[in-house]
C-alpha positions as CSV (number, residue, x, y, z in Angstrom):
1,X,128.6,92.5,134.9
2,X,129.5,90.7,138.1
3,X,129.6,92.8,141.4
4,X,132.8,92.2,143.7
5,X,130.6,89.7,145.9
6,X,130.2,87.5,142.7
7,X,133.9,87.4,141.7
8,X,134.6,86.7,145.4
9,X,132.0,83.6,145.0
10,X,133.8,82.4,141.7
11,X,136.6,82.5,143.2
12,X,135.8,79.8,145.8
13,X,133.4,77.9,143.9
14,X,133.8,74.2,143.0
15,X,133.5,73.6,140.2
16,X,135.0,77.5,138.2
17,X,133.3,77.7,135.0
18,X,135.0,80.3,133.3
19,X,133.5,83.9,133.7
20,X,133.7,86.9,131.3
21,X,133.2,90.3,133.0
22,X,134.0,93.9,132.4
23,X,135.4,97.0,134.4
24,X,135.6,100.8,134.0
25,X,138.5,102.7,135.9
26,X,139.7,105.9,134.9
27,X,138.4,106.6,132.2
28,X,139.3,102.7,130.7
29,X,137.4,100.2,129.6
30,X,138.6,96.9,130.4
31,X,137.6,92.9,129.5
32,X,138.4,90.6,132.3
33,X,138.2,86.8,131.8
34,X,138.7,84.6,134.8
35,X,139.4,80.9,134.1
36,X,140.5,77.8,136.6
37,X,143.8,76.3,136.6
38,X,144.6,73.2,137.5
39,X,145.1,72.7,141.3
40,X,142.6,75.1,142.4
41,X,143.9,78.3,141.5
42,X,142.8,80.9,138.4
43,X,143.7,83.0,136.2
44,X,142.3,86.6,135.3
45,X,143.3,88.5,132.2
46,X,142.9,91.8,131.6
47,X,142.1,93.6,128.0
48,X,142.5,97.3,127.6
49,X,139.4,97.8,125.0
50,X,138.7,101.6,125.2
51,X,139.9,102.4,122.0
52,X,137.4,99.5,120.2
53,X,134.6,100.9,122.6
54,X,134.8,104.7,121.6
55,X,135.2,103.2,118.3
56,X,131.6,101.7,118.0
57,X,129.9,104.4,119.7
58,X,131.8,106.8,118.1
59,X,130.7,104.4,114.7
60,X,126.9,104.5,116.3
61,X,126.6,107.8,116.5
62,X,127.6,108.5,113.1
63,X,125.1,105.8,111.9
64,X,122.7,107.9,114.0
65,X,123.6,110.9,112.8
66,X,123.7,109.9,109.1
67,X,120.5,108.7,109.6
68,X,119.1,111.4,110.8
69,X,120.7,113.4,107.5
70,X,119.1,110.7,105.4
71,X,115.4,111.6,106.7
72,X,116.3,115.2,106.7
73,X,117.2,115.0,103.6
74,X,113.9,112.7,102.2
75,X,111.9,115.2,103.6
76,X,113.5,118.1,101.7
77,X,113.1,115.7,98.7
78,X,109.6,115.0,99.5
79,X,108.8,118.7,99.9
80,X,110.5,119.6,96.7
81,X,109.0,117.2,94.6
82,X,104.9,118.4,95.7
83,X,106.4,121.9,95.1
84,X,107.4,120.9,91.8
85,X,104.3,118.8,91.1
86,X,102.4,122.1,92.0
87,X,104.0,124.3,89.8
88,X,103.8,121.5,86.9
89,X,100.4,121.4,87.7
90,X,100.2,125.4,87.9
91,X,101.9,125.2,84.5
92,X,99.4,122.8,82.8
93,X,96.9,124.7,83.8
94,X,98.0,127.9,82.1
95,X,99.5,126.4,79.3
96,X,95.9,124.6,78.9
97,X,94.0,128.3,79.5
98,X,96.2,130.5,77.6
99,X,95.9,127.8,74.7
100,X,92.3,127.7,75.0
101,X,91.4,131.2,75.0
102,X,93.8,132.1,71.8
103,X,91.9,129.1,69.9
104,X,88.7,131.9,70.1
105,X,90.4,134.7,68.1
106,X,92.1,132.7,66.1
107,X,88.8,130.8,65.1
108,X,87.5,134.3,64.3
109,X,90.0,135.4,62.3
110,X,90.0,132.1,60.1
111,X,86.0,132.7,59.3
112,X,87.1,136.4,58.1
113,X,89.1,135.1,55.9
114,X,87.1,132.5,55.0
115,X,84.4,135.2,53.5
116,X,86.7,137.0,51.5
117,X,86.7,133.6,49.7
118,X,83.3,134.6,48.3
119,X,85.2,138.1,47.3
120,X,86.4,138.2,43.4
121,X,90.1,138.2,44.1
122,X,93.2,139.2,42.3
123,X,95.2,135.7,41.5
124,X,98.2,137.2,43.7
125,X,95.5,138.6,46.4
126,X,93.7,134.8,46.5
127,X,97.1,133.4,46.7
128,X,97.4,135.2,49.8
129,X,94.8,134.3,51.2
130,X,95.2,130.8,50.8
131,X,98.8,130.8,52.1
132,X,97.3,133.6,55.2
133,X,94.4,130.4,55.6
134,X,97.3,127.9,55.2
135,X,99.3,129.6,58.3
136,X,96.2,130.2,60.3
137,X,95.5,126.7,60.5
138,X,98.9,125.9,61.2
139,X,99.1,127.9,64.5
140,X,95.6,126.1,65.1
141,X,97.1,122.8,65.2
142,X,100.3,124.0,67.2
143,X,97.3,125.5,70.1
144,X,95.5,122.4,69.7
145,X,98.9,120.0,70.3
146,X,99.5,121.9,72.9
147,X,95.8,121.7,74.6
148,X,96.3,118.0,74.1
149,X,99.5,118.0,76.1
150,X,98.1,119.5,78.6
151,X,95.1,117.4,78.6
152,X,97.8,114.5,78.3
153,X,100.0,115.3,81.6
154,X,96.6,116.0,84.0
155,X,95.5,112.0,83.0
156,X,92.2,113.5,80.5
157,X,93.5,112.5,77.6
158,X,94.8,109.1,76.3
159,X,97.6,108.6,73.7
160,X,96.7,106.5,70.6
161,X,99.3,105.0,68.9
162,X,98.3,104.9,65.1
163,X,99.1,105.3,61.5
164,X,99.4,108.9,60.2
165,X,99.2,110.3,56.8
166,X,102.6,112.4,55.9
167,X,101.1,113.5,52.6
168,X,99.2,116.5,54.6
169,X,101.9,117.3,57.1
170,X,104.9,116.9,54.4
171,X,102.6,119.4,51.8
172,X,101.7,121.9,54.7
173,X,105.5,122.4,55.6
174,X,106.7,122.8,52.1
175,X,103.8,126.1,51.7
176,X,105.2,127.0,55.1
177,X,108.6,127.1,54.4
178,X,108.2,127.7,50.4
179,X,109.0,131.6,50.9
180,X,112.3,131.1,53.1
């Protein structure tokens, strides 16, 4: 703002063009304007705007602070999401493994049944067989779903969209669920 010299200036200066200016005293803020009157004197009023000043810093350093908060806080976002990509990841992954190494026994235990095919069977014995075939294959398709998830949610594998028969499904859930 103006320094004493300057207001002593405006005040004998021809033309006055009217002059803005603040003070501090004690602790107050105040906004002076000086204006001419007619004659050659002036006028100088005096504002008390403290309160309106401690208000907008007061109203700054919220803004400051709450901005702080909000990158704090996108941060901790941030970090939780790679930590949960990670362990979705870490999941996939095991999901994908554990699916892949029960395929193997499960293979194996469909071709021993598969020779006692060749076996002259009881009609209740090749029964069940068939149904123990039946359920085999069943947990085949859950492991291979499953390893086709996986292989969905790491980008390897594609979804198609297309027809499929329910004659199969429909007939392999009614010898599933046939005993219950």
């Amino acid at each position: 703002g103006p320094r004493v010299a300057d207001l002593r200036a405006w005040t004998t200066a021809a033309p006055r063009a009217p002059l803005r200016f603040g003070l501090r005293r004690g602790g107050a803020e105040l906004d002076a304007f000086a204006e001419a009157m007619p004659g050659g004197g002036f006028v100088i009023s005096f504002t008390d705007v403290s309160a309106e000043r401690h208000a907008i810093a007061a109203l700054r350093q919220a803004n400051e602070n709450l901005e702080a908060r909000v990158d704090a806080r996108t941060l901790e976002l941030g970090d939780a999401l790679a930590r949960a990509e990670r362990a979705n990841a870490t999941r996939s992954r095991f999901v994908a493994a554990a699916s892949h190494d029960l395929l193997q026994p499960l293979s194996a235990a469909k071709l021993f049944l598969a020779s006692m095919r060749d076996e002259a069977l009881p009609a209740r014995a090749a029964e069940a067989l068939g149904k123990a075939e039946s359920a085999l294959g069943s947990v085949e398709t859950l492991l291979e779903a499953l390893l086709d998830i996986s292989r969905l949610e790491s980008g390897r594998l594609a979804a198609r969209i297309e027809p499929v028969p329910l004659g199969p499904l429909l007939a392999r859930l009614a010898e599933e669920f046939a005993p219950l």
